[in-house]
gemmi code that builds the backbone of each chain (N, CA, C; Angstrom):
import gemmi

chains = {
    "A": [
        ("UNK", (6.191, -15.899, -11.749), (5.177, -16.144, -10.723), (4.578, -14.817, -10.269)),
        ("UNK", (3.509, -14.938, -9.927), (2.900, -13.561, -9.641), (2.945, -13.160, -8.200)),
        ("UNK", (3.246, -12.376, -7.874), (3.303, -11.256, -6.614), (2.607, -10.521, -6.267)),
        ("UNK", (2.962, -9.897, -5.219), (2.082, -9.128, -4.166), (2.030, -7.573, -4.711)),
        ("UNK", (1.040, -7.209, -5.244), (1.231, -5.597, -5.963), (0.298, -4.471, -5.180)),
        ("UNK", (1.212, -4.128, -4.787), (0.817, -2.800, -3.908), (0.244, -1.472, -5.174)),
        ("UNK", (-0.726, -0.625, -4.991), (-0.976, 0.600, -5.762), (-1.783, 1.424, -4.426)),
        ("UNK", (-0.981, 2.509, -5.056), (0.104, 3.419, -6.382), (1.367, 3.338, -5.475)),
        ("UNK", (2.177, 3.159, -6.131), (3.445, 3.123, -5.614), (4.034, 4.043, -5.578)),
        ("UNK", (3.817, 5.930, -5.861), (4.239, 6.987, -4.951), (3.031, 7.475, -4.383)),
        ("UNK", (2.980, 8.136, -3.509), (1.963, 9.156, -3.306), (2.240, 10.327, -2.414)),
        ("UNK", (2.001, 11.082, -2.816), (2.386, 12.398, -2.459), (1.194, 13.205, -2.060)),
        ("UNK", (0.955, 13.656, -0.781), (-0.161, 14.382, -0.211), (0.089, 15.796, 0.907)),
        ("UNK", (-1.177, 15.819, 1.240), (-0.453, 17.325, 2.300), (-0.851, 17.187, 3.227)),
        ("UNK", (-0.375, 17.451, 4.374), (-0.682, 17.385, 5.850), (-2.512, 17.409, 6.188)),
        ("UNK", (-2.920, 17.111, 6.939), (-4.534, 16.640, 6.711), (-5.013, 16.521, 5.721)),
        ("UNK", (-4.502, 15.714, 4.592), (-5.180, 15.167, 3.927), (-5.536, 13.415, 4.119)),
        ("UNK", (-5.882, 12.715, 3.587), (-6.129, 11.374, 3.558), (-5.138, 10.842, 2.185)),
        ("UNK", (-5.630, 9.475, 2.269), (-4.348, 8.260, 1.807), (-5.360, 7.165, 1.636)),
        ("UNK", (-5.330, 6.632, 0.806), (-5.877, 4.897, 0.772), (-4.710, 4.285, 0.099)),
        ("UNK", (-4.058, 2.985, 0.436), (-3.159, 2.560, -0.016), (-4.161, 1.285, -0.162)),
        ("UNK", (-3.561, 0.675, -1.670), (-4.097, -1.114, -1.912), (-3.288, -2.234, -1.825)),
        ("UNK", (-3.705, -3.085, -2.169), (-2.420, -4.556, -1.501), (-3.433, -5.771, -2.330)),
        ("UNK", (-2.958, -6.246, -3.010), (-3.287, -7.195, -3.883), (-2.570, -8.360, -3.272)),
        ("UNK", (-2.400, -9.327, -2.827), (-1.756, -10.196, -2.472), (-1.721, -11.852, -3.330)),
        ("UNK", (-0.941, -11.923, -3.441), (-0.174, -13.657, -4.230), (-1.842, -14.307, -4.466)),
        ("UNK", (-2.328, -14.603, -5.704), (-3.746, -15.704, -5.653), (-3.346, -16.775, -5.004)),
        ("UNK", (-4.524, -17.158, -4.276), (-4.810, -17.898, -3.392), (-4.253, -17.675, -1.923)),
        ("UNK", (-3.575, -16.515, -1.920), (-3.144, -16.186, -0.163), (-4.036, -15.303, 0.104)),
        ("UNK", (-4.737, -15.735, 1.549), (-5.611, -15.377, 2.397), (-4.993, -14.420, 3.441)),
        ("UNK", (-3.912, -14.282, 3.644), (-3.692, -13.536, 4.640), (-2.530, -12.188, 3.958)),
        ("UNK", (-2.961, -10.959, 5.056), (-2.242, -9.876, 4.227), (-1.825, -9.075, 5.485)),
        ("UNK", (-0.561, -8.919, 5.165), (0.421, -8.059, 6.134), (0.353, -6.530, 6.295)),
        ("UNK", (-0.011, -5.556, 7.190), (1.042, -4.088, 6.305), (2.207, -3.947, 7.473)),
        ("UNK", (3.221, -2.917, 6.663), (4.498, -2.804, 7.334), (4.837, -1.413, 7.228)),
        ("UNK", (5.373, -0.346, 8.037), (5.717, 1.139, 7.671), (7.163, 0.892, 7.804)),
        ("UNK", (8.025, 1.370, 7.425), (9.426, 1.347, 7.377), (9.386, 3.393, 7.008)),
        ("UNK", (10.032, 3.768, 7.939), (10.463, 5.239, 7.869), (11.797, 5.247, 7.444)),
        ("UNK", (11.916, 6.414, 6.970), (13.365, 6.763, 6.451), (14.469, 6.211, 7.171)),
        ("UNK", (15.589, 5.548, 6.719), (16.265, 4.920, 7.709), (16.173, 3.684, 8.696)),
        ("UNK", (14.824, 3.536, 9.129), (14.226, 2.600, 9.909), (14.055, 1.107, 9.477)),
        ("UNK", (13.592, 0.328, 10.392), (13.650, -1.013, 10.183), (12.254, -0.928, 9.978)),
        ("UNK", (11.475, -1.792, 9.246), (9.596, -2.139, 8.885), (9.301, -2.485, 10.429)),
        ("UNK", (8.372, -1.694, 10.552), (7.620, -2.018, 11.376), (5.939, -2.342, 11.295)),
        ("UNK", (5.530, -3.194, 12.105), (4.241, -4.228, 11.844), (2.803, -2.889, 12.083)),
        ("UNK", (2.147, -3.238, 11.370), (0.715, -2.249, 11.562), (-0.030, -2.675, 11.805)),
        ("UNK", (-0.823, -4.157, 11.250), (-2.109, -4.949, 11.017), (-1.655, -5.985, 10.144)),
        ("UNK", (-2.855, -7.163, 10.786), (-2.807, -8.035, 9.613), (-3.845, -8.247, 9.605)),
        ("UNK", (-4.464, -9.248, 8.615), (-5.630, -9.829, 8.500), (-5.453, -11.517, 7.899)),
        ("UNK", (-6.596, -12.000, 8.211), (-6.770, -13.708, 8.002), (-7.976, -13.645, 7.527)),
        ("UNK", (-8.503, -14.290, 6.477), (-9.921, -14.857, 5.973), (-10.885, -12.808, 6.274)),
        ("UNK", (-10.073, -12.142, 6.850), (-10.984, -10.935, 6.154), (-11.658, -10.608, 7.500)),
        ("UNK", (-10.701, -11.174, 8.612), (-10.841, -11.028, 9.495), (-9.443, -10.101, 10.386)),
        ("UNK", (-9.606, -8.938, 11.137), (-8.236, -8.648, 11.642), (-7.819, -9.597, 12.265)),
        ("UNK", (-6.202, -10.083, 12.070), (-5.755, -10.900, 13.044), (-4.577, -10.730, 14.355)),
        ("UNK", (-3.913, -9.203, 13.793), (-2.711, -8.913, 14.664), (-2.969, -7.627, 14.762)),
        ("UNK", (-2.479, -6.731, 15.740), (-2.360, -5.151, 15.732), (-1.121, -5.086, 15.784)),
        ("UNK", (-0.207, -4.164, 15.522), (0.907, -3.529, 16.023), (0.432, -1.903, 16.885)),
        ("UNK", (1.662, -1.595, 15.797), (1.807, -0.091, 16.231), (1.614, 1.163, 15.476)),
        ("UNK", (0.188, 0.778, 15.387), (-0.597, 1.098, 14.041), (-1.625, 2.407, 15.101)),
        ("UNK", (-1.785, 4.051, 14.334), (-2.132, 4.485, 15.184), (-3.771, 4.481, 14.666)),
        ("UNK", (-4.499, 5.372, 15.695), (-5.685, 5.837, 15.384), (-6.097, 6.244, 14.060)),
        ("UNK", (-5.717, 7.301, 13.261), (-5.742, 7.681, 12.543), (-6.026, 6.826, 11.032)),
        ("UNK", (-5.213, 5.415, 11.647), (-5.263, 4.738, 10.400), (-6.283, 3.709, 10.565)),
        ("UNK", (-6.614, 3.409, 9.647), (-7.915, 1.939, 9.514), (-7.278, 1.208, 8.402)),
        ("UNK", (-7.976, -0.356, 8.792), (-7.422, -1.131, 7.469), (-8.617, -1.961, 7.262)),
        ("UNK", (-8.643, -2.799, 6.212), (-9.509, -3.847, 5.822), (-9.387, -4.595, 5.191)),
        ("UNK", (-10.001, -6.016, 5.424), (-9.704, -6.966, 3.995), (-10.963, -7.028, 3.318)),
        ("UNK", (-10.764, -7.208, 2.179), (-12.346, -7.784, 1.152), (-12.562, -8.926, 1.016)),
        ("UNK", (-13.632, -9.223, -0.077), (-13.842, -10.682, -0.261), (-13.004, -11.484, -1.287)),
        ("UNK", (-12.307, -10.144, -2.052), (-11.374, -10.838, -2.931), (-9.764, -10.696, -2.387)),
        ("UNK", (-9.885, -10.865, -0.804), (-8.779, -10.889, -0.439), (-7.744, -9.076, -0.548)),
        ("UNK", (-8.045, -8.703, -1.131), (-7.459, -7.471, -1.683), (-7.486, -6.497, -0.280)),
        ("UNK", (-6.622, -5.581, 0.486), (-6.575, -4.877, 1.327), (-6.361, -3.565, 1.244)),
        ("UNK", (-7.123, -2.892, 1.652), (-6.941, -1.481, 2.015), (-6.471, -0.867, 3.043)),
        ("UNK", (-5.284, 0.147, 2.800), (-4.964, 0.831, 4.722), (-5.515, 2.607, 4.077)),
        ("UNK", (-5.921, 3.261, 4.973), (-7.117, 4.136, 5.080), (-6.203, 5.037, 5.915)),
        ("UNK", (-6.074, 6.599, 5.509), (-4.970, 7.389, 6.132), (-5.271, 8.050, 6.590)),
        ("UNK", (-6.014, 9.116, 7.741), (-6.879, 10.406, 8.089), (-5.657, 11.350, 8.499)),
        ("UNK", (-6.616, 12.360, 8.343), (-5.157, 13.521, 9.019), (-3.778, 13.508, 9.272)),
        ("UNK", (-3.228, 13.077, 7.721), (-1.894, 12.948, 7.566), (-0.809, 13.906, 8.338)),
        ("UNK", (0.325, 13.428, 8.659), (0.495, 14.805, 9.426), (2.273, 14.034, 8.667)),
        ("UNK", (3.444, 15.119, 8.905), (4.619, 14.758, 8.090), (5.391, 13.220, 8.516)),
        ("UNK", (5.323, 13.238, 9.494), (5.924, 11.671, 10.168), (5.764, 10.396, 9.321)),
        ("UNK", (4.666, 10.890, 9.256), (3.570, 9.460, 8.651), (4.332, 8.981, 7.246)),
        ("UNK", (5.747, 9.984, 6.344), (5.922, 9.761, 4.965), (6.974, 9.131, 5.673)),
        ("UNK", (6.857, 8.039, 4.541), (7.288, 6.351, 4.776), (7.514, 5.346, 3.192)),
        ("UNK", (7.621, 4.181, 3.410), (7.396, 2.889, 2.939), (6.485, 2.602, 3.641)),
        ("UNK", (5.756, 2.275, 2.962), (4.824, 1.236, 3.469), (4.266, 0.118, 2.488)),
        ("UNK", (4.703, -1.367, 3.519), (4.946, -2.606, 2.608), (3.442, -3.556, 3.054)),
        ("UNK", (3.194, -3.741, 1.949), (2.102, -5.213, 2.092), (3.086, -6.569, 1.842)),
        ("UNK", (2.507, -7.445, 2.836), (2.647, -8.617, 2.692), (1.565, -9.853, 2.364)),
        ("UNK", (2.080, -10.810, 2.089), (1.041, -12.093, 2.113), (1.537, -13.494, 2.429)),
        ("UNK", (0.529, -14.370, 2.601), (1.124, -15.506, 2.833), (-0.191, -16.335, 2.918)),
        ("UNK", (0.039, -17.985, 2.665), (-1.191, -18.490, 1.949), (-1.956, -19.350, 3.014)),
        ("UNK", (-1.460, -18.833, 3.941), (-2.619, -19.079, 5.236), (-2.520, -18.419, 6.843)),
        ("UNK", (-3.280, -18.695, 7.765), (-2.978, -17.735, 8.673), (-1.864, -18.306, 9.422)),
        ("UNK", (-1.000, -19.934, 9.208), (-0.659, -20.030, 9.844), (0.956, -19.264, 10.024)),
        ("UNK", (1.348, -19.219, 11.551), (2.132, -18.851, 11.993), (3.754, -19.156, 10.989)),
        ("UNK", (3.420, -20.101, 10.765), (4.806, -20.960, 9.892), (5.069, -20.575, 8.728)),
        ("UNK", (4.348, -20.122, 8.439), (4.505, -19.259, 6.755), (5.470, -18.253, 6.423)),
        ("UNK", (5.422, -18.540, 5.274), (6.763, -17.194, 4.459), (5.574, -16.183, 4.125)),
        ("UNK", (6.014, -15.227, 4.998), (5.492, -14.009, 4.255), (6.123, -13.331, 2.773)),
        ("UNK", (5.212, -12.934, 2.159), (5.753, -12.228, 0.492), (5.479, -10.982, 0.635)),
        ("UNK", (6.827, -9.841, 0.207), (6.396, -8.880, 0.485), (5.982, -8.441, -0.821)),
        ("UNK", (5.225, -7.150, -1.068), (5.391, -6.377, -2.042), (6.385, -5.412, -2.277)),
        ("UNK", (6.192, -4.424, -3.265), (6.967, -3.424, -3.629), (6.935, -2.033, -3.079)),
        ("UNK", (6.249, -2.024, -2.428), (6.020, -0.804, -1.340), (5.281, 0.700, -1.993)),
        ("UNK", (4.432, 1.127, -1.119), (4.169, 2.379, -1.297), (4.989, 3.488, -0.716)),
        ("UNK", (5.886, 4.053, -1.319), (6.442, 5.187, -1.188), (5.265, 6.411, -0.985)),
        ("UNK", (4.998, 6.955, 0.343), (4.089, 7.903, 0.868), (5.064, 8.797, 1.178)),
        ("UNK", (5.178, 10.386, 0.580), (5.242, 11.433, 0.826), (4.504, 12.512, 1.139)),
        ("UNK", (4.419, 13.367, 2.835), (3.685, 13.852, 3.174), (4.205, 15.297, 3.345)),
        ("UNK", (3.707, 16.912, 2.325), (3.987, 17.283, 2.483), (3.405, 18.749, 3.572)),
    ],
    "B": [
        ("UNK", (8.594, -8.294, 25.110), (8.947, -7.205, 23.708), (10.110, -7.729, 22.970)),
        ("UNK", (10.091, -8.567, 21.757), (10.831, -9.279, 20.942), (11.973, -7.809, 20.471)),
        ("UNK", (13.514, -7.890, 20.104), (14.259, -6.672, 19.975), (15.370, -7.941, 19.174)),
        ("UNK", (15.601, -6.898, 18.090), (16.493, -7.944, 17.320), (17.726, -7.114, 16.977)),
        ("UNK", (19.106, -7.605, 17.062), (20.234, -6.930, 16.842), (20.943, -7.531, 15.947)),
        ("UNK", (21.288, -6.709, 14.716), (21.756, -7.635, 13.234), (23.763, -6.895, 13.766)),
        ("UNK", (24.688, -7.449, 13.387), (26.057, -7.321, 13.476), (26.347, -8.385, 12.192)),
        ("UNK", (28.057, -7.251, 12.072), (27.840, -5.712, 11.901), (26.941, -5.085, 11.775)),
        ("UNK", (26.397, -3.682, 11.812), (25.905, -2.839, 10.778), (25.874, -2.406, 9.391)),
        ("UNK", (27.205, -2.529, 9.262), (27.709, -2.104, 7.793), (28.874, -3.056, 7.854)),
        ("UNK", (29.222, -3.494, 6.563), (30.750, -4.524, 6.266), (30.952, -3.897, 4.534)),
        ("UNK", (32.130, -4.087, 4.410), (32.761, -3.984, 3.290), (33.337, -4.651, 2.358)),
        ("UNK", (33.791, -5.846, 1.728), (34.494, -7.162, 1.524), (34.981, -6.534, -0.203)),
        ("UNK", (36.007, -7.309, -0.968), (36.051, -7.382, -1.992), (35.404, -8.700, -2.386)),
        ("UNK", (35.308, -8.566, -3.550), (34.419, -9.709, -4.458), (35.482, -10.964, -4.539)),
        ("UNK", (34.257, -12.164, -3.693), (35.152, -13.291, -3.495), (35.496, -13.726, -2.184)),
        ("UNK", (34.773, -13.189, -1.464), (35.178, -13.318, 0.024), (33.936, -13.967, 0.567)),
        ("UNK", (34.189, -14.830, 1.396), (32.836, -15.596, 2.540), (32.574, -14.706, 3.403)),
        ("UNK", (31.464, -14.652, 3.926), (31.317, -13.722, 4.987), (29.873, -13.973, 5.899)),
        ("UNK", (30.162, -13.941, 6.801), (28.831, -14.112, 7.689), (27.931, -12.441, 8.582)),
        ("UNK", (26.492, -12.781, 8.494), (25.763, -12.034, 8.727), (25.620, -12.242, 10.532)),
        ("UNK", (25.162, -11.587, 11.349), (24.894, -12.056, 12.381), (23.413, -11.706, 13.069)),
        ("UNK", (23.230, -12.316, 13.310), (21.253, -11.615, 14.122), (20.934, -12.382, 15.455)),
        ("UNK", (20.617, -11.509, 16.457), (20.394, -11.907, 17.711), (18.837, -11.490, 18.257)),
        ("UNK", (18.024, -12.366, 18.804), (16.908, -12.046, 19.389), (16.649, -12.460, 20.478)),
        ("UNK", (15.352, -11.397, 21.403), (16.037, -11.526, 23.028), (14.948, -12.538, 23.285)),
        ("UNK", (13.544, -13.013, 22.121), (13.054, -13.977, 22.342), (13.109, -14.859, 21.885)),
        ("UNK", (13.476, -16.272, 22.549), (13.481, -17.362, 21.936), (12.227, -18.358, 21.331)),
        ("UNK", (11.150, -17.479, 21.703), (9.635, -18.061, 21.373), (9.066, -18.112, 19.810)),
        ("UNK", (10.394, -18.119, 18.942), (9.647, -17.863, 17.681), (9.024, -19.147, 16.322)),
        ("UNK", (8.307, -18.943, 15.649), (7.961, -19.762, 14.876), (8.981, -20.023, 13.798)),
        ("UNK", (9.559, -19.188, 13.058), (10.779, -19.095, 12.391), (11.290, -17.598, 12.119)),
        ("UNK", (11.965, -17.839, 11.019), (12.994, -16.785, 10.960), (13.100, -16.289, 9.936)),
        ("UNK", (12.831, -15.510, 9.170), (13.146, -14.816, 7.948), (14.485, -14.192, 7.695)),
        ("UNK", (15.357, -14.058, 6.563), (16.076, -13.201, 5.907), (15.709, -12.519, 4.732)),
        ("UNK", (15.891, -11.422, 4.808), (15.868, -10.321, 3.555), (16.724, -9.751, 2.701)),
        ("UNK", (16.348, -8.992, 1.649), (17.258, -8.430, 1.064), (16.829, -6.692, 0.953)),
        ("UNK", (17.484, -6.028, 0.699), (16.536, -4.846, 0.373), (17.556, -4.017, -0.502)),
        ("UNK", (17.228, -3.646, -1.227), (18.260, -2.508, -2.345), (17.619, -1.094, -2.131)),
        ("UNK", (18.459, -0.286, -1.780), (18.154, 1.312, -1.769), (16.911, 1.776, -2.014)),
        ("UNK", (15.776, 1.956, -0.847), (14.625, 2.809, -1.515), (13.679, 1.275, -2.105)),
        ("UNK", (14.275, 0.271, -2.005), (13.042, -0.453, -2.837), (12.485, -1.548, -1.630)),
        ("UNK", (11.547, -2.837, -2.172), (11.016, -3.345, -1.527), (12.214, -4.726, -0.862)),
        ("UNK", (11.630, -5.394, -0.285), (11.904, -6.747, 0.712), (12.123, -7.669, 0.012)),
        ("UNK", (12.993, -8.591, -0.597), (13.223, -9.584, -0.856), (13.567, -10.753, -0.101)),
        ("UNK", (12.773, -11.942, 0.084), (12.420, -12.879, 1.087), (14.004, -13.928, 0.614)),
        ("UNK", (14.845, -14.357, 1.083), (16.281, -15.291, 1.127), (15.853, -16.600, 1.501)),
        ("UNK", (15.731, -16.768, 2.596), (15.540, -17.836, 3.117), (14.253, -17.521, 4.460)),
        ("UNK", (14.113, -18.743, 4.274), (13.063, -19.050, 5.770), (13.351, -20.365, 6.307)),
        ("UNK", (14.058, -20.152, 7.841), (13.790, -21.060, 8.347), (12.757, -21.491, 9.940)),
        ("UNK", (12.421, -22.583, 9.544), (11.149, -22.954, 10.889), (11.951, -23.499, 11.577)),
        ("UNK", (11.014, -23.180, 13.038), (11.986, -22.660, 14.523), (12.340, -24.249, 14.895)),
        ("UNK", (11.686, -25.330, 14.105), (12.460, -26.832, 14.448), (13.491, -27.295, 13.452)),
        ("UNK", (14.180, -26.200, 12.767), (14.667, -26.177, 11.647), (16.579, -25.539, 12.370)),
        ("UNK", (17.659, -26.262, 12.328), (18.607, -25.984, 12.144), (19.383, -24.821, 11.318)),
        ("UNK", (18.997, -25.190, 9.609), (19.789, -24.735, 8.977), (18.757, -24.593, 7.531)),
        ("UNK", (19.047, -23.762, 6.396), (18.660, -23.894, 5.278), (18.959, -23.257, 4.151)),
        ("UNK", (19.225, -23.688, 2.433), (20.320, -23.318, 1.942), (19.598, -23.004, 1.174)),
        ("UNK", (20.207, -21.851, 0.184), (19.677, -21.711, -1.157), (20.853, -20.860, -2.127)),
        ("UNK", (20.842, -21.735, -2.903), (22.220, -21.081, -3.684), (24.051, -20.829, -2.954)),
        ("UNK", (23.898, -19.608, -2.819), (25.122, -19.372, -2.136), (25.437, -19.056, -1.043)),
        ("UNK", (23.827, -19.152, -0.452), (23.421, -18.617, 0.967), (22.960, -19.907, 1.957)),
        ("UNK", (23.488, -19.370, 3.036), (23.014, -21.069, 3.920), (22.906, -20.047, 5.805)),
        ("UNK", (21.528, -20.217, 5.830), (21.206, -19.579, 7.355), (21.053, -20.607, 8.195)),
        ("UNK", (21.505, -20.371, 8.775), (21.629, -20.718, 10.569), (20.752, -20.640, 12.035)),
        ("UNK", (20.040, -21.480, 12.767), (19.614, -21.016, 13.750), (19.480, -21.652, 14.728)),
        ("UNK", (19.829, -20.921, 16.022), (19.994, -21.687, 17.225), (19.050, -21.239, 17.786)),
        ("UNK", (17.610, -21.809, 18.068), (16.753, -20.570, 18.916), (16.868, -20.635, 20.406)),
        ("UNK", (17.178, -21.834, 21.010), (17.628, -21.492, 22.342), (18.528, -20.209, 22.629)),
        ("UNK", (19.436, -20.347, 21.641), (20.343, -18.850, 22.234), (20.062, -17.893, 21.854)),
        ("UNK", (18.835, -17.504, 20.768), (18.503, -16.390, 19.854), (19.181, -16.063, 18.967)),
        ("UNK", (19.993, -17.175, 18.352), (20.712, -16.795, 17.137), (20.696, -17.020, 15.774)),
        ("UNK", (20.881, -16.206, 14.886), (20.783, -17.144, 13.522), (22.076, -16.560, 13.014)),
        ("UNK", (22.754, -16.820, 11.531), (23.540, -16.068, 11.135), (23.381, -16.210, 9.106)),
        ("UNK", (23.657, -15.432, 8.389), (24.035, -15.539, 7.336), (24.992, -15.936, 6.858)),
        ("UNK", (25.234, -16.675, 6.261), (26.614, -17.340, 5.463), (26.644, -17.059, 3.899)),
        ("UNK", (27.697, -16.352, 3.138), (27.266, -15.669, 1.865), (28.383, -16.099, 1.187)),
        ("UNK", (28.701, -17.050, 0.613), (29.518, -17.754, -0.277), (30.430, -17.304, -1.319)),
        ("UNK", (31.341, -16.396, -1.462), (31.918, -16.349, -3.272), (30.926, -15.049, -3.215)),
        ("UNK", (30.989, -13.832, -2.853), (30.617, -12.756, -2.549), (30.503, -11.895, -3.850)),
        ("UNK", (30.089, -11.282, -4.499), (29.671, -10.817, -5.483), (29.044, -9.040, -5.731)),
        ("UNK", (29.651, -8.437, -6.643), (28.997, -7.247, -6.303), (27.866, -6.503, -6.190)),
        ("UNK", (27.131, -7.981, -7.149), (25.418, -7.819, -7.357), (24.851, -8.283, -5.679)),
        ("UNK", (25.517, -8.863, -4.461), (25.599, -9.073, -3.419), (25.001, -7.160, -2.446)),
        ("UNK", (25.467, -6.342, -2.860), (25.579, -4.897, -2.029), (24.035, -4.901, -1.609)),
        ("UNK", (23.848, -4.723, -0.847), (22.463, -4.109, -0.267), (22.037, -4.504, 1.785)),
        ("UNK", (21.099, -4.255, 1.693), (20.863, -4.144, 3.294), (20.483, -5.855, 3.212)),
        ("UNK", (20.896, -5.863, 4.238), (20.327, -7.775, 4.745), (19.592, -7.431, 6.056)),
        ("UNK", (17.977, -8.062, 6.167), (17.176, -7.949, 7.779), (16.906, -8.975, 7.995)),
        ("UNK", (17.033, -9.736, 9.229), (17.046, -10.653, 9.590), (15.142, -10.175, 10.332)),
        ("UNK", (14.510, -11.465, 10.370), (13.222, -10.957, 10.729), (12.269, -12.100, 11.465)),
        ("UNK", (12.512, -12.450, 13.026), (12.099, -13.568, 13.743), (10.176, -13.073, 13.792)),
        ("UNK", (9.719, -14.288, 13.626), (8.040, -14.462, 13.339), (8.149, -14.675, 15.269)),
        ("UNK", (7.134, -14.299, 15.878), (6.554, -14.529, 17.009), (4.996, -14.657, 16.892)),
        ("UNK", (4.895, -15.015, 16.066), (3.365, -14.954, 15.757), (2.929, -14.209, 14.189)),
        ("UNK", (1.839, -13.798, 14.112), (1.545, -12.941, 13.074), (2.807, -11.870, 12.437)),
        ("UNK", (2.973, -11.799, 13.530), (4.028, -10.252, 12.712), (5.680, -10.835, 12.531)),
        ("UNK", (6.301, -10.205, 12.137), (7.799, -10.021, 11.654), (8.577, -9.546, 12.105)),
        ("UNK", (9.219, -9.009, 13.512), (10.146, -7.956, 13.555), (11.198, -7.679, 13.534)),
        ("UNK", (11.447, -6.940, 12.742), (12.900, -6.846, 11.863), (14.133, -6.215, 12.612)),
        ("UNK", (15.216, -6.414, 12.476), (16.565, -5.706, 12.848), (16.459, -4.704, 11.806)),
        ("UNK", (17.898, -4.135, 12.273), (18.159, -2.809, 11.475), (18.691, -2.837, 10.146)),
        ("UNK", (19.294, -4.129, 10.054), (20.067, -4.362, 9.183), (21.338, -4.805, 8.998)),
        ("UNK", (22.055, -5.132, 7.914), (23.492, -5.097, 7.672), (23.646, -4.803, 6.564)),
        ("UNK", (24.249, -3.398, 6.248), (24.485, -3.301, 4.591), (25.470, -3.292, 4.349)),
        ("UNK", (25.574, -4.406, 3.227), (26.376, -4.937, 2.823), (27.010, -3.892, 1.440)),
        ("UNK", (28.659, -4.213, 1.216), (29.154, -3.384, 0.049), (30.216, -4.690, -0.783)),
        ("UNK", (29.886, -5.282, -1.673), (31.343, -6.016, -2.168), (31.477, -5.090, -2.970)),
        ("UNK", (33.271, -5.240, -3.370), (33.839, -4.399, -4.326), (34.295, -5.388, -5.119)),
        ("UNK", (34.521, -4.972, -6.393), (34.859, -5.337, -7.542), (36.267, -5.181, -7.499)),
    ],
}
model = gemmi.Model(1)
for chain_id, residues in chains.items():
    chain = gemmi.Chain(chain_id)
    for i, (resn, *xyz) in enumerate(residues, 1):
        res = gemmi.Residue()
        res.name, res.seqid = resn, gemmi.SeqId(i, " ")
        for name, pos in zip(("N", "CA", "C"), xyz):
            atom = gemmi.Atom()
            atom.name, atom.element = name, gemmi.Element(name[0])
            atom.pos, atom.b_iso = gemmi.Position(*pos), 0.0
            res.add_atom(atom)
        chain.add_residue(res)
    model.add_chain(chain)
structure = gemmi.Structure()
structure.add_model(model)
structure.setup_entities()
């Protein structure tokens, strides 16, 4: 069955530089998760989106932007990386906005900031 | 502010042993409940899901638990196995998002 494929799955950058991470999510799921999990840490929530619309914020800072497209596909957008920021960071999906759903995760982007 | 506490932290078992996971949340407002898996460095593997009018739900050797009045759920892990080792997150939905405990990583021995 096909899954949620995150690209590129390392990335390695330098302090003010930028980041675009992608998120392909399950065909036919409309809705797409992201998640940062730091070294050690539990995932924590960033954004979501529904129909390509934002639907949740977390604790997602300035720096970062996200988006959905028309083919569902998501982008998170990285500005002035600074070292903290190197992480996991997980896309999810799920095949509607509702609340009741199993989210699917992906395989994570491993972000290293040096 | 939803705060979730997984017990133990860490457990140890030899291969062959039952053993239960534990996860506590301080809100009882949730839609359901996720369990995970996670192996060293890699991604989330989804276990079970259960919805918040939902008791109980099984899959294989695994059977979760949930009381949401009290904020509880628990893992139940059957005939324990060494392909079993990795972090378990328990992860209550309040809406859109997920928020996860810390974990329980798990070790069976052979």
């Amino acid at each position: 069955a096909a899954g949620v494929i995150q690209s590129p799955r390392h990335l390695i950058k330098e302090k003010r530089e930028t980041a675009t991470l992608k998120c392909y999510p399950i065909p036919r799921h409309d809705t797409v998760y992201w998640y940062q999990q730091g070294p050690g840490q539990d995932p924590q929530f960033l954004i979501s989106f529904y129909e390509k619309m934002q639907s949740d914020k977390g604790s997602i800072p300035d720096r970062f932007s996200a988006q959905q497209f028309s083919d569902y596909h998501s982008e998170l957008n990285m500005s002035s990386l600074e070292l903290g920021d190197s992480a996991l960071y997980f896309c999810a999906s799920s095949p509607s906005g509702r609340y009741t759903d199993t989210q699917y995760f992906g395989p994570g982007t491993r972000l290293t900031v040096l | 502010k939803q705060e979730v506490t997984q017990i133990p932290a860490a457990l140890s078992v030899p291969e062959g042993e039952n053993l239960v996971l534990n996860c506590s949340f301080t809100d009882s407002a949730i839609y359901n409940l996720q369990w995970f898996r996670q192996d060293p460095g890699k991604g989330l593997t989804s276990l079970l899901l259960i919805q918040s009018s939902q008791r109980e739900q099984t899959s294989g050797r695994l059977n979760a638990s949930l009381d949401k009045s009290s904020g509880r759920s628990t893992l139940y892990i059957a005939a324990s196995q060494p392909g079993d080792s990795a972090t378990y997150l328990c992860a209550p939905s309040n809406g859109n998002k997920l928020v996860f405990g810390a974990g329980t990583i798990l070790r069976v021995k052979s």
